[in-house]
VODRENMI-748897 format. One line per field, with one value per residue (C-alpha): residue number from 1; chain; x, y, z; residue in three letters. Coordinates in pm, whole numbers. Layout:
// residues N
num <- c(NUM ...)
chaine <- c(A ...)
xx <- c(X ...)
yy <- c(Y ...)
zz <- c(Z ...)
residu <- c(ALA ...)
This chain:
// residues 370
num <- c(1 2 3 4 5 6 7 8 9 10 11 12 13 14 15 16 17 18 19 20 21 22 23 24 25 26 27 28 29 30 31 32 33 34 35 36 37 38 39 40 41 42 43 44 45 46 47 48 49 50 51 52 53 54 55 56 57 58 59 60 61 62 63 64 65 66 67 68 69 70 71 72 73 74 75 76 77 78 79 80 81 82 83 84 85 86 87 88 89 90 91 92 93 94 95 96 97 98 99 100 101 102 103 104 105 106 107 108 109 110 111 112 113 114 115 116 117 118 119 120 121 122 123 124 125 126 127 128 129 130 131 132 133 134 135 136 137 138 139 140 141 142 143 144 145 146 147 148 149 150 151 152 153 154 155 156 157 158 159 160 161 162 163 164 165 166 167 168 169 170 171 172 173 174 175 176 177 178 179 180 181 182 183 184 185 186 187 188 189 190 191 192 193 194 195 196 197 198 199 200 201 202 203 204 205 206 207 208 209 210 211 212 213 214 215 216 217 218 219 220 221 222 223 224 225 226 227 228 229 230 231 232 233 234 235 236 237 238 239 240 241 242 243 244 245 246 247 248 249 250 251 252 253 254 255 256 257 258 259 260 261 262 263 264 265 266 267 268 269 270 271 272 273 274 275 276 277 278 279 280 281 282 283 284 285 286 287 288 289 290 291 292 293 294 295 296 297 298 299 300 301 302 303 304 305 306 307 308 309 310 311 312 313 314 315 316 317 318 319 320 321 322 323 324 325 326 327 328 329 330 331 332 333 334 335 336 337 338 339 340 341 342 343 344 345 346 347 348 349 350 351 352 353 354 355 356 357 358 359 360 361 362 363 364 365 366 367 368 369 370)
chaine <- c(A A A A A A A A A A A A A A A A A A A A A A A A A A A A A A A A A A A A A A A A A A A A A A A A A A A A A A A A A A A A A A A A A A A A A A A A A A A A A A A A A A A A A A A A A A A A A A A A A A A A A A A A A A A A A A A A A A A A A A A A A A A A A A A A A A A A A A A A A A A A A A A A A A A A A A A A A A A A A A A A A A A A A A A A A A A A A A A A A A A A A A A A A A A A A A A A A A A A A A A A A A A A A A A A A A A A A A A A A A A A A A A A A A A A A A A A A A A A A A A A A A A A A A A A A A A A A A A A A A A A A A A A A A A A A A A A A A A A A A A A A A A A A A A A A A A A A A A A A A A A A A A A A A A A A A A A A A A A A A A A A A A A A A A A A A A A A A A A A A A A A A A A A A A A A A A A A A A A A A A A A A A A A A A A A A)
xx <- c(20782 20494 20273 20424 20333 19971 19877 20027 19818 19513 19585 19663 19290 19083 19279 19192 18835 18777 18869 18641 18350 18080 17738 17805 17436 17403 17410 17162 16736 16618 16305 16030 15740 15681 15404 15365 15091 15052 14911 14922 15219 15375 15518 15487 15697 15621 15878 15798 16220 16377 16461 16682 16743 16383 16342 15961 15712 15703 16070 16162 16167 16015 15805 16055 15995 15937 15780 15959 15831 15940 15800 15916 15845 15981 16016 16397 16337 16084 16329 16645 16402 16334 16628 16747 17086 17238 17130 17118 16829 16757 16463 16609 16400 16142 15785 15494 15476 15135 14988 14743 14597 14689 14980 14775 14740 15082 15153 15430 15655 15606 15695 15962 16141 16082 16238 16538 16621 16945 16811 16412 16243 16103 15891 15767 15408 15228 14900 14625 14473 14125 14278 14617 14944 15034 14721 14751 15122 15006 14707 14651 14864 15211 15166 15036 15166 15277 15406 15200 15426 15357 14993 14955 15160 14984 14666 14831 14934 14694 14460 14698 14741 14359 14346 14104 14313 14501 14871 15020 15388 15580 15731 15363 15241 15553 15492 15130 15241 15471 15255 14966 14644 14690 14587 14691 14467 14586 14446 14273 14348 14125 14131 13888 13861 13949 14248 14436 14251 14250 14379 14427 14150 14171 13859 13851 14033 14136 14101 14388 14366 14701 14891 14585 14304 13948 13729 13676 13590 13437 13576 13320 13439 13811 13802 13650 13847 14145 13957 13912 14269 14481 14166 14258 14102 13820 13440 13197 12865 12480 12242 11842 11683 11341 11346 11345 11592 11900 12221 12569 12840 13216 13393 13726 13876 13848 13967 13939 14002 13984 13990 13985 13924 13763 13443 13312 13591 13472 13618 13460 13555 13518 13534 13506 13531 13464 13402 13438 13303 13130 12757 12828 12447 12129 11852 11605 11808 12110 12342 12438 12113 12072 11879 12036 11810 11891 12249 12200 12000 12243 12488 12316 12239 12605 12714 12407 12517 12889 12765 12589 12814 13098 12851 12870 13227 13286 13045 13213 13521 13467 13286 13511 13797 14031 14141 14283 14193 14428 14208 14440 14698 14542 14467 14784 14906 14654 14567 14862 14747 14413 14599 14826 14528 14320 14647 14753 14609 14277 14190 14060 13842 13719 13646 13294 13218 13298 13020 13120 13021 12991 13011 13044 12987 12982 13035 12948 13025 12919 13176 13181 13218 12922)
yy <- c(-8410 -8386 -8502 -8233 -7946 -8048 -8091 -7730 -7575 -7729 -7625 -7298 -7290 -7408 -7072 -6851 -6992 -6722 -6467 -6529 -6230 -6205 -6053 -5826 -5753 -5367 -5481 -5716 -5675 -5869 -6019 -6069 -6093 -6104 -6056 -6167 -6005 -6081 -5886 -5896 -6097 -5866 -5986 -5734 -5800 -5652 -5697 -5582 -5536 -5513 -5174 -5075 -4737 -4675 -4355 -4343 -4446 -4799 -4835 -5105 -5493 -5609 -5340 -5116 -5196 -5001 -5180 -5157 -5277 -5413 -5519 -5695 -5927 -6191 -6265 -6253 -5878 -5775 -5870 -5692 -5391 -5415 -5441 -5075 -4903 -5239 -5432 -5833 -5915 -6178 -6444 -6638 -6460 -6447 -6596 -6555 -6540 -6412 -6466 -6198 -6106 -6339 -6527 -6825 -6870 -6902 -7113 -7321 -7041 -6845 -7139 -7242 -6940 -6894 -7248 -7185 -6926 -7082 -6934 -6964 -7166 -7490 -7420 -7075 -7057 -6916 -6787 -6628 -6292 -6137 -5863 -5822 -5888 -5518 -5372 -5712 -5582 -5208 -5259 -4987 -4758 -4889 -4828 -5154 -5210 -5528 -5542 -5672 -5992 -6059 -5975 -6229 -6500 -6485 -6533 -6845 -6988 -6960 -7078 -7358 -7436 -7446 -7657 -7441 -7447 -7767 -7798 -7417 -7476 -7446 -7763 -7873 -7761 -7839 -8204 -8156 -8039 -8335 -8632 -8771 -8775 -8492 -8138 -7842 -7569 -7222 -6998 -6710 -6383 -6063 -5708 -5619 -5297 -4962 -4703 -4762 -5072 -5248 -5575 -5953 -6189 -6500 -6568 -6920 -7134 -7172 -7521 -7626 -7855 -7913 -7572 -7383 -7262 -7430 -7287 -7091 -7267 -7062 -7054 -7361 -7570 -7524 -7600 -7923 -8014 -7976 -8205 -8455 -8413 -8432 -8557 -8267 -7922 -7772 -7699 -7521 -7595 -7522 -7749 -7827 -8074 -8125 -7817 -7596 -7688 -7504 -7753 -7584 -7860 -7835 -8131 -8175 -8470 -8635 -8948 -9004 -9303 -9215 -9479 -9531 -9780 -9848 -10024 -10058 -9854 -9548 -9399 -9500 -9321 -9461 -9165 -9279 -9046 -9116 -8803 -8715 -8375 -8192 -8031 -7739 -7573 -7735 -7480 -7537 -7784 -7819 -8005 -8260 -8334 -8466 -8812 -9130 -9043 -8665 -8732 -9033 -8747 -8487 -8730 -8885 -8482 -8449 -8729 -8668 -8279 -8378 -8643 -8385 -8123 -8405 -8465 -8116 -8095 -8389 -8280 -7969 -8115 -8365 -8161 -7919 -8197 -8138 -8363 -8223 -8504 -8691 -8999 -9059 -9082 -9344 -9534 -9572 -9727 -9979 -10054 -9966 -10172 -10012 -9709 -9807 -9916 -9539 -9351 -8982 -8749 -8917 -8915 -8540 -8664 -8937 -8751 -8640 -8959 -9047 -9197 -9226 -9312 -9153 -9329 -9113 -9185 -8911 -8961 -8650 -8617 -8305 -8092 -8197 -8529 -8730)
zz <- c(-5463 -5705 -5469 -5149 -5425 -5510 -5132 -5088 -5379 -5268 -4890 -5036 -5240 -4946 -4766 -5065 -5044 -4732 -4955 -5262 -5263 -5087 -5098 -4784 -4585 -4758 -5090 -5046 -5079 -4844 -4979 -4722 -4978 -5328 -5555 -5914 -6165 -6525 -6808 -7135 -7205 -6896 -6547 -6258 -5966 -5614 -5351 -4985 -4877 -4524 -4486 -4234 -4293 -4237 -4033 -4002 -3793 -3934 -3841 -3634 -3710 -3947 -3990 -4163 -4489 -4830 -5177 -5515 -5827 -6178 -6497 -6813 -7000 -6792 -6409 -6445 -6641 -6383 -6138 -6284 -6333 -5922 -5777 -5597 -5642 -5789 -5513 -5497 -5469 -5174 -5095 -4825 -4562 -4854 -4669 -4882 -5226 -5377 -5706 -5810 -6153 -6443 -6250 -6137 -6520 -6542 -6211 -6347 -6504 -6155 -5938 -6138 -6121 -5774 -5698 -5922 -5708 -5471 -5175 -5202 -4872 -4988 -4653 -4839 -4876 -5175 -5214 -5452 -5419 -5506 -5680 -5791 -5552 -5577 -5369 -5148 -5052 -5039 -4819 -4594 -4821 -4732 -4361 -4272 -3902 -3854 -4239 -4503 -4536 -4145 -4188 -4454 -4300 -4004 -4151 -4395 -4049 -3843 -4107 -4148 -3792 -3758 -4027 -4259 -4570 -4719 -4752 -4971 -4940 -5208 -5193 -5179 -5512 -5698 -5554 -5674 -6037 -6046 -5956 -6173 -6003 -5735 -5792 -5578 -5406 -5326 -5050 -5203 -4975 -5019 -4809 -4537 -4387 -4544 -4481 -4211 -4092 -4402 -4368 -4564 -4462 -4586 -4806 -4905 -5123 -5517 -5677 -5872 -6262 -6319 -6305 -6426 -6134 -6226 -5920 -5639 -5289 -5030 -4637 -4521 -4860 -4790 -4460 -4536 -4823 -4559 -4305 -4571 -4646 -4316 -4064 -3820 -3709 -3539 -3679 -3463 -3627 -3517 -3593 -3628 -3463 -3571 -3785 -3444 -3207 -3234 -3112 -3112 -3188 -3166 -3426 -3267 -3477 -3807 -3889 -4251 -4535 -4850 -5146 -5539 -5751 -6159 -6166 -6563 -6639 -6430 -6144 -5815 -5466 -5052 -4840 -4441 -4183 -3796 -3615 -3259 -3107 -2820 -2756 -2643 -2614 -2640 -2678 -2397 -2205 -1955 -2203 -1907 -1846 -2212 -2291 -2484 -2745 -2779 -2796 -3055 -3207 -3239 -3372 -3638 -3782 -3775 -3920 -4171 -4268 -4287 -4596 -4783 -4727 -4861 -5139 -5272 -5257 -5476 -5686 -5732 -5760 -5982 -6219 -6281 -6312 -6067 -5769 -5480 -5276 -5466 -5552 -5839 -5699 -5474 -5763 -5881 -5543 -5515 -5846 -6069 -6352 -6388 -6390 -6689 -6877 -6832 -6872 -6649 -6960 -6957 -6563 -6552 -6835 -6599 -6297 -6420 -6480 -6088 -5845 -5489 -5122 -4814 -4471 -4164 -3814 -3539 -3145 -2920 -2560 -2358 -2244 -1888 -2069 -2021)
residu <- c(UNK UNK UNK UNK UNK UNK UNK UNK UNK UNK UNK UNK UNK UNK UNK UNK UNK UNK UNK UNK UNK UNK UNK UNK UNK UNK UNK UNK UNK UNK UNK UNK UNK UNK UNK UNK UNK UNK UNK UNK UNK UNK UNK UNK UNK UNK UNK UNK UNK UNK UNK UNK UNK UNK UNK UNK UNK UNK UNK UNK UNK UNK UNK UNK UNK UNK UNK UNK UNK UNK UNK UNK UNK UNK UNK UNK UNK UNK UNK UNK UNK UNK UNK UNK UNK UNK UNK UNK UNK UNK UNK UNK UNK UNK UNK UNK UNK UNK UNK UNK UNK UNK UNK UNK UNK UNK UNK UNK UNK UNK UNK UNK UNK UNK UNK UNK UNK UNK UNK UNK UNK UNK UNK UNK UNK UNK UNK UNK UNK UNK UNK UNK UNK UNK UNK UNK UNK UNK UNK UNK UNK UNK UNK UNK UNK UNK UNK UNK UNK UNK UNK UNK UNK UNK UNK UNK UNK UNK UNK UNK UNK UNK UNK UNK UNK UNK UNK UNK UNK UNK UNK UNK UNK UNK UNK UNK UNK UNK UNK UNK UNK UNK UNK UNK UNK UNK UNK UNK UNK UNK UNK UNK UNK UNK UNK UNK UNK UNK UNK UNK UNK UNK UNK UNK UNK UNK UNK UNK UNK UNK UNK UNK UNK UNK UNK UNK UNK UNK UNK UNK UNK UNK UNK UNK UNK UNK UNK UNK UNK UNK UNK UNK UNK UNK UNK UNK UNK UNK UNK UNK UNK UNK UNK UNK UNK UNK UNK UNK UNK UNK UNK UNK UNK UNK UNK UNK UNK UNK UNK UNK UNK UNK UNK UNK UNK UNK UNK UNK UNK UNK UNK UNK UNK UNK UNK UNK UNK UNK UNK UNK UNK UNK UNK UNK UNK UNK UNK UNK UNK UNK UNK UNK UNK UNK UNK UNK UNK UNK UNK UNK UNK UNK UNK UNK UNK UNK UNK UNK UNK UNK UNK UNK UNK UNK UNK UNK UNK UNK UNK UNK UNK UNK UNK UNK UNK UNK UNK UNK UNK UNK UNK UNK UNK UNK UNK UNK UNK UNK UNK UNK UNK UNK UNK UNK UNK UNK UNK UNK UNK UNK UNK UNK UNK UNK UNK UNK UNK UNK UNK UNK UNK UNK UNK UNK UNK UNK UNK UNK UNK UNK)
């Protein structure tokens, strides 16, 4: 008998489950980007939120939308402080987050909220502006059309797509913050244009040292960190041959080994990449009607300019202690003992200590394919 009454109250739970309340669609904001700025001590919180009831000319889609702000003196306060008429609000539909002035300093505290959050994407990627997030969000006075939050996604994925920026997920950078011997990189979005043509334009790339930014890379140096990264993507380069002729290139594929190990107790990095592209103008000459020796030509310039501009990078990189290419992490794969013995806290002391080499082969085809 007991056991006839507790099967009918739990029956009768699972039916009362149905009637439990929920967050109906009009009390909700819906969140479809936010953007954090800190300042003395203070978090600002912009929100660009779905507006339905959006009578103007931006009405429509996702282009009716309307920005409201907080501040406090945390993210959950600056939230509170945003959210309109007692409205929940909502990131589930949230798909760029931007950090602007002051809130890459405090990377870890912003992320962490964010992913505390029950309904923030994993998949949602975050970025770093010139400015501050507010005037990213307000570009072209509010009356961006397509919204802000599409404008800047579209540039994050196309960008991504092409492969000119490395991995900016969140999921990404909280995997980067939580493993020793891999640094993040954020994409660094600034505003071109002026009025109603102003628009985000992706600008290059911010280098990550643990949860703190270390350096800027420009557009050409975070498009290669990428290549070095994943081994995919497109380059269209020009080059000189013999200080005069100009050769226009397309690099189509990148297939690239990266390796760490100690030597003497310093850090020692293999980078080999085999490249395969396509001449697509010689200056002077029908490019099908190229010689052995011009094509070997062309290909040992490329293969020679990719090494130096890999040489910078690490240089860069390494100097300013940060590894995004994740050699430490490599090392601790392969050589987990050697690892042990340096210890996490001491490898961004290492890394200007790091030599390296460079080994890069190029094969170039014209594009009729001869």
């Amino acid at each position: 008998m007991k056991k006839s009454k507790l099967i009918l109250c739990l029956a009768a739970a699972l039916l009362c489950c149905g009637c439990m309340p929920n967050t109906q669609l009009e009390e909700r904001a819906i969140v479809q980007a936010a953007g954090v700025d800190v300042s003395d001590g203070e978090y600002r919180l912009t929100l660009q939120i779905f507006d339905p009831g959006d009578t103007t000319e931006n009405a429509g889609g996702s282009d009716a939308y309307l920005l409201v702000e907080g501040s406090g003196a945390s993210l959950t306060q600056a939230a509170q402080q945003a959210a309109q008429n007692g409205k929940e609000i909502y990131l589930g539909s949230c798909q760029v987050l931007v950090l602007g002035s002051g809130a890459a300093q405090n990377l870890r505290d912003v992320l962490d909220y964010f992913n505390s959050r029950p309904q923030t994407r994993a998949t949602m990627m975050v970025c770093t502006a010139e400015g501050t997030a507010a005037d990213l969000l307000k570009v072209a006075d509010g009356k961006a059309k397509p919204s802000p939050a599409v404008l800047c996604e579209q540039e994050l994925r196309l960008a991504e797509e092409e492969k000119r920026l490395p991995d900016c997920r969140l999921i990404d950078l909280l995997s980067a913050l939580e493993t020793d011997g891999w640094d993040g990189s954020l994409p660094l979005l600034g505003v071109e244009g002026r009025d109603s043509d102003a628009k985000p334009v992706l600008k290059g790339a911010v280098a990550l040292r643990g949860d703190a930014p270390a350096f800027e890379l420009n557009s050409e140096e975070a498009q290669l960190l990428a290549l070095a990264h994943s081994g995919r993507g497109n380059v269209m380069t020009e080059m000189y041959l013999d200080g005069e002729t100009v050769v226009s290139v397309l690099l189509e594929d990148f297939d690239t080994k990266l390796k760490a190990e100690l030597k003497n107790g310093q850090p020692h990095f293999r980078v080999e990449m085999k490249i395969k592209g396509r001449i697509s103008q010689w200056e002077g000459t029908a490019v099908d009607d190229l010689s052995e020796e011009q094509l070997t030509a062309a290909q040992q310039e490329a293969a020679c300019q990719t090494v130096e501009e890999l040489d910078a990078l690490l240089q860069k990189l390494c100097a300013s202690r940060c590894d995004p290419l994740r050699f430490g992490e490599r090392l601790q794969r392969r050589h987990p003992k050697d690892w042990n013995r340096i210890g996490s806290q001491n490898w961004p002391d290492l890394l200007p200590k790091a030599d390296w080499s460079i080994d890069v082969t190029c094969t170039l085809t014209t594009f009729s394919g001869h």
